[in-house]
C-alpha positions as CSV (number, residue, x, y, z in Angstrom):
1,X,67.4,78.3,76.7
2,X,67.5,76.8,80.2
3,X,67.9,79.2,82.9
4,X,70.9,78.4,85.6
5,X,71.0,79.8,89.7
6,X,74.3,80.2,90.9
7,X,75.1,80.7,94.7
8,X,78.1,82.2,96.6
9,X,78.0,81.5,100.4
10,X,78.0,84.3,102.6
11,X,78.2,84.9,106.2
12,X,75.3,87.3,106.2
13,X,72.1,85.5,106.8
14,X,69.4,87.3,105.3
15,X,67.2,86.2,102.2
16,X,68.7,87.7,99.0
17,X,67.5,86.8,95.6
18,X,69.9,84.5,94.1
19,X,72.1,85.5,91.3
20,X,70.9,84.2,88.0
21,X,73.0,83.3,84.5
22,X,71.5,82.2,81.2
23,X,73.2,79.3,79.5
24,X,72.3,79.6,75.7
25,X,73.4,76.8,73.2
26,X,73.1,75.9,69.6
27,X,73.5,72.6,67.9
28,X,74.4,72.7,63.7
29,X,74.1,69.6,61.9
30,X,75.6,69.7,58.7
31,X,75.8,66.9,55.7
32,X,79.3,67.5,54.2
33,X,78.9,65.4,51.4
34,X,81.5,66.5,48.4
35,X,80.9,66.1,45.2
36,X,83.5,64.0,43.5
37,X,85.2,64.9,40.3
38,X,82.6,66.0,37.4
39,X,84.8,63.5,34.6
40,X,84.1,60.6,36.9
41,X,80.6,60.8,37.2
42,X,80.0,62.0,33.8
43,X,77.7,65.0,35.4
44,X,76.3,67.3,33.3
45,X,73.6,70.3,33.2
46,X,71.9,71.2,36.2
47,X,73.8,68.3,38.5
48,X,77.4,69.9,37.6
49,X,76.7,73.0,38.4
50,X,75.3,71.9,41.7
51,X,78.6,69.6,42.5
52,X,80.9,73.0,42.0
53,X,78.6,75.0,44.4
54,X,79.2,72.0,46.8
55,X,82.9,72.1,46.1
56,X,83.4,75.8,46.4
57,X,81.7,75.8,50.0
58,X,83.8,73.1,50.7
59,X,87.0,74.8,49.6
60,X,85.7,78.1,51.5
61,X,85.1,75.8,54.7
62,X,88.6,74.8,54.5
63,X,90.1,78.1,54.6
64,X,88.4,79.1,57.2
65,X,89.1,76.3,59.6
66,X,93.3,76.9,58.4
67,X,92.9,80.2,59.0
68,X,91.4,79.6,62.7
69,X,93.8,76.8,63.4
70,X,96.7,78.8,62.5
71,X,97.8,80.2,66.1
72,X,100.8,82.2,64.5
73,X,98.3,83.9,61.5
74,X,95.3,84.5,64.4
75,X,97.9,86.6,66.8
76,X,98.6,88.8,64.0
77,X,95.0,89.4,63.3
78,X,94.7,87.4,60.2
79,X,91.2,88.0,57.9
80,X,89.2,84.9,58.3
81,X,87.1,84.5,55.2
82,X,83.9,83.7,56.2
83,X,81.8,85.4,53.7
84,X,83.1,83.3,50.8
85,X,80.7,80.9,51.0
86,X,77.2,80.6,52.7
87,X,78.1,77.6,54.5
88,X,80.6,79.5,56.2
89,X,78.4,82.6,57.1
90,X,76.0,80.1,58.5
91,X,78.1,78.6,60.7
92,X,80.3,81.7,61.5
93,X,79.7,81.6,65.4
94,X,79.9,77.8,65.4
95,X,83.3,77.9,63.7
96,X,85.0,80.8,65.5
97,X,84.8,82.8,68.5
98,X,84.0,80.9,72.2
99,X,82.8,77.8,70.8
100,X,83.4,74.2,70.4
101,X,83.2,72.4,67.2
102,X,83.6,68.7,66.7
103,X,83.4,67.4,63.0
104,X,83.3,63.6,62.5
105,X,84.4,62.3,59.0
106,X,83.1,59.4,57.1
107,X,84.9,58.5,53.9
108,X,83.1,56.1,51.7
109,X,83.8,55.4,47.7
């Protein structure tokens, strides 16, 4: 957390302290990578059930950024389903709320 001075010019000219805000800031990076359909890779076992645990975040993700990019739904106080997945509850406050997210796609096959 880096502290930040901010300063409003007055015409009185004693020494006052300076007002002081905290900036705070968090950065998420997070590997996307799907699993692609269990018939073409011929996954089985342990690795299947891994690729639909990947795909159901993924699916869960996607709601919840329809849900927060949906102005009309948002106004009327919409449920956004974060809770569905753990990848969403992780990146609850990144997602919604006053932030910024940027997500940058790669598709590769």
């Amino acid at each position: 957390m880096r502290k930040l001075h901010s300063f409003s010019p007055s015409n009185d000219t004693s020494d006052e302290d300076m007002g002081e805000e905290y900036l705070s800031a968090k950065l998420h990076l997070v590997d996307l990578a799907g699993s692609e359909r269990a018939k073409r890779t011929g996954s089985d076992g342990l690795r299947l059930k891994e690729g639909i645990h990947i795909n159901r975040g993924l699916l869960a993700l996607g709601n919840v950024i329809s849900a927060l990019g949906d102005e009309k739904k948002r106004k009327e106080g919409v449920h956004v389903p974060y809770r569905d997945s753990k990848l969403t509850r992780l990146l609850q406050d990144s997602l919604g709320g006053n932030s910024r997210t940027v997500m940058i796609g790669n598709y590769y096959y």
